[in-house]
C-alpha positions in Angstrom: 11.6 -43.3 61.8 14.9 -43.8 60.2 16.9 -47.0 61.5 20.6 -46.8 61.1 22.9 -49.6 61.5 25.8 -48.2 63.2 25.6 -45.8 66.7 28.3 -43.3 68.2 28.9 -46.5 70.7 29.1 -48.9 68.1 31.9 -46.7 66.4 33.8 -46.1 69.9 33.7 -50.2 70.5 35.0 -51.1 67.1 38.2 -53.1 67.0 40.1 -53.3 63.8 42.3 -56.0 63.3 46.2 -55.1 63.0 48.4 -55.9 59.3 52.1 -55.8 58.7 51.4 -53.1 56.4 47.8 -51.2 58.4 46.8 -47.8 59.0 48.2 -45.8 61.7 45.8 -47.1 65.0 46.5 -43.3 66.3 45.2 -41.5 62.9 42.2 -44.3 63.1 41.0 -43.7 66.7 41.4 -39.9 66.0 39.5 -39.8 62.9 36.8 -42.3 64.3 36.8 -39.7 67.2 35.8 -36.9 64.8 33.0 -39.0 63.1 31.8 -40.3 66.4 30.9 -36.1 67.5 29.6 -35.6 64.3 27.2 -38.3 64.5 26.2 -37.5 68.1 25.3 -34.1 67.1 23.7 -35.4 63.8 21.7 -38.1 65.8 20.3 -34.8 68.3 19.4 -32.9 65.5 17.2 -35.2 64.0 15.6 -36.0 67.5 14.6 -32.4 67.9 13.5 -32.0 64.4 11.1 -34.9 64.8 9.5 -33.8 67.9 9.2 -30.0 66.4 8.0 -31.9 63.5 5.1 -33.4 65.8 4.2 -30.8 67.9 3.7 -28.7 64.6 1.8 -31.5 63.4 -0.5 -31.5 66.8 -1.4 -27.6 66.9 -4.3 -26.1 64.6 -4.1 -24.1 61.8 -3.8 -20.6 62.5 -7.2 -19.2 60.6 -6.6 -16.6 58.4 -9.4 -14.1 57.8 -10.5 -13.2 54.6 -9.3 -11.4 52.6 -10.4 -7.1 52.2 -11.0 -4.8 49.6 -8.1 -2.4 49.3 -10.8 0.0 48.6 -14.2 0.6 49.5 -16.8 0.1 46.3 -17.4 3.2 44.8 -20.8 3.7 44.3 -22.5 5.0 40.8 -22.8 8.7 42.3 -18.8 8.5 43.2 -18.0 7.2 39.8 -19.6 9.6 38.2 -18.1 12.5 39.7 -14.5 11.2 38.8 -15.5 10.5 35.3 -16.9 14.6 35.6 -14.1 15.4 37.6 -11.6 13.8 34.9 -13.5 15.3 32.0 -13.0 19.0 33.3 -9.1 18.4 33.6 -8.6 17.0 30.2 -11.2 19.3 28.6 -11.2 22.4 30.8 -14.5 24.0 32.2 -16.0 23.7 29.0 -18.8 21.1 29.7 -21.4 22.1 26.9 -21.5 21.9 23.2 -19.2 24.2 21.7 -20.6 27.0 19.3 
């Protein structure tokens, strides 16, 4: 697991120190406040993604079952009534040697 170095406390708790010439302390605790949420929901997410992440890890593999023929094998009789069945629609009823 990921360690980070700073926590939404550890943000709340900082103390900046003040300059003649420093940020507004106002703008500061409001922005910090803003980054504070975002890390607490960012810190949630990534605690439920790990434990979906290990309950997927502890179920089985669904079995999948093998795979079917989208059609049953013809057999040699079948095949050779398409090819005669195919031979009298290209070539009309005419089956015999023509005189």
């Amino acid at each position: 697991m990921m360690q980070t170095e700073l926590t939404a406390e550890a943000i709340y708790k900082q103390e900046f120190k003040t300059a003649l010439r420093g940020y507004s302390q106002e703008e500061v605790d409001q922005f910090l406040d803003v980054v504070i949420r975002d890390y607490e929901k960012m810190a949630k997410e990534i605690e439920r993604l790990q434990k979906e992440n290990d309950s997927l890890r502890r179920e089985p593999a669904p079995v999948s079952e093998p795979a079917k023929p989208a059609q049953p094998v013809a057999s040699n009789y079948d095949m050779l009534r398409r090819i005669s069945n195919l031979e009298k629609a290209v070539f009309g009823k005419q089956v015999g040697p023509s005189e």
